[in-house]
C-alpha positions as CSV (number, residue, x, y, z in Angstrom):
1,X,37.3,-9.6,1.1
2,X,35.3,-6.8,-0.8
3,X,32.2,-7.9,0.2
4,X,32.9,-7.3,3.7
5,X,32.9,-3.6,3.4
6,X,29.5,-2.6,5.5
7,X,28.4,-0.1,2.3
8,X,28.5,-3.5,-0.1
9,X,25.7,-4.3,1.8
10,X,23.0,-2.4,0.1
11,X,24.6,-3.7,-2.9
12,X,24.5,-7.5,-2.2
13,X,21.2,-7.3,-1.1
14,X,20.3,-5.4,-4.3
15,X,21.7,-8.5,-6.5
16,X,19.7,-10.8,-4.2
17,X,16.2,-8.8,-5.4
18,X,17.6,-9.0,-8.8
19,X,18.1,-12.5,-8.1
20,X,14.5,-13.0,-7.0
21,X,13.0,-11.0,-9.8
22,X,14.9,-12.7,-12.3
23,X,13.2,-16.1,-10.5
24,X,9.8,-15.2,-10.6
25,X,9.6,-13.3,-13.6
26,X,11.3,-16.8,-15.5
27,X,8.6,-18.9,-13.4
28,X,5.5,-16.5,-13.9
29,X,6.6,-16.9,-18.0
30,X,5.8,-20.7,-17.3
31,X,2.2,-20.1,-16.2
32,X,-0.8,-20.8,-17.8
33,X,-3.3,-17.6,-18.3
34,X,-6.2,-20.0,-16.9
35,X,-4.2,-20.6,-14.0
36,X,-3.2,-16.7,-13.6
37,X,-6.0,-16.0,-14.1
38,X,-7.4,-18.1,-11.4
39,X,-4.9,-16.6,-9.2
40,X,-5.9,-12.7,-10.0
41,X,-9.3,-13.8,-8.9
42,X,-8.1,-15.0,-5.4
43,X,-6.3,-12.0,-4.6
44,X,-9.7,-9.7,-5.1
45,X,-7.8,-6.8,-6.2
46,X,-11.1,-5.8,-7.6
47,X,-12.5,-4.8,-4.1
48,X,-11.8,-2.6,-1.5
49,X,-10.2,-3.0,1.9
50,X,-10.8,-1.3,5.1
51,X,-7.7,1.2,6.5
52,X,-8.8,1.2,9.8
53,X,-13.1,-0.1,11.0
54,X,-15.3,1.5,8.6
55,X,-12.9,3.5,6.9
56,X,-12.8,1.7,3.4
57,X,-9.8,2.3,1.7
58,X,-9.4,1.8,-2.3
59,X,-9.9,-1.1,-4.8
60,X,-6.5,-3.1,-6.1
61,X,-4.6,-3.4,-3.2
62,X,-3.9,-6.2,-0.4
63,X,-4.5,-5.4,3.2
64,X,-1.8,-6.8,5.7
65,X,-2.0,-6.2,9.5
66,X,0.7,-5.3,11.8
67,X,1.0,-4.5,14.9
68,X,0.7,-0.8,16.1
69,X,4.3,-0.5,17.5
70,X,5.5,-2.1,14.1
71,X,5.8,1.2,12.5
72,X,5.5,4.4,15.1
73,X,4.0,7.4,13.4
74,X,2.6,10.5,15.0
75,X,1.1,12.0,11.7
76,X,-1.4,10.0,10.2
77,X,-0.4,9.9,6.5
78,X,-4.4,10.1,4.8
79,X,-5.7,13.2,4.6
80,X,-9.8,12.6,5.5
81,X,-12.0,15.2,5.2
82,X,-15.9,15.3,6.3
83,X,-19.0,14.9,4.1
84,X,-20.1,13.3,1.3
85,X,-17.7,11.1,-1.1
86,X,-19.4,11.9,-4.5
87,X,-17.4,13.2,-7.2
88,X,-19.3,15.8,-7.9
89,X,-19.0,17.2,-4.5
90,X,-15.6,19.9,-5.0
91,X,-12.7,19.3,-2.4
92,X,-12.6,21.9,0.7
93,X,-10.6,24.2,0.6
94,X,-7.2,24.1,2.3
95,X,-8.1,27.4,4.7
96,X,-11.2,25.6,6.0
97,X,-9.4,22.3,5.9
98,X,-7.5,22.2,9.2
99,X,-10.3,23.9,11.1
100,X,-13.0,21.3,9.4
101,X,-10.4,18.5,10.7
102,X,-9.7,19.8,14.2
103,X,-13.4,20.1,15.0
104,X,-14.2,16.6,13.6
105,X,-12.1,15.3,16.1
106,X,-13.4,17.2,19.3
């Protein structure tokens, strides 16, 4: 049987997400835009949502916790930098950049 073949894998699983889209894009088409509407507003994509305790992350997102072991990583994949967030404060440069972040961690 083809679909036996370990590399058909990725592709059944692909037609399954098709599958799945196909679904809720077909059941979305069915909703109301008061009731979508309703939904948008539970989901608060509008506010923001902390990475980590007082580290506030960005607006339109969803936060889901994991454990720690879930995913291992030993480089931590935002780059943070000290100071003020304004806009109108310019972005370090990268020379100062490693030293500013090593001596924010000491």
């Amino acid at each position: 049987v083809k679909w036996c073949v370990p590399g058909n894998l990725y592709v059944m699983v692909g037609y399954a997400r098709l599958n799945r889209g196909s679904i809720i894009v077909t059941t979305n088409s069915r909703v109301s835009a008061k009731c979508w509407d309703r939904v948008l507003a539970t989901l608060k994509l509008g506010e923001r949502f902390e990475f980590n305790a007082g580290d506030i992350g960005l607006a339109g997102g969803m936060q889901v916790l994991e454990p720690s072991n879930a995913n291992p990583t030993t480089v931590d994949a935002l780059r943070r930098f000290d100071g003020s967030t304004s806009a109108t404060v310019p972005w370090p440069e990268e020379a100062n950049m490693s030293t500013r972040m090593t001596s924010s961690r000491s």
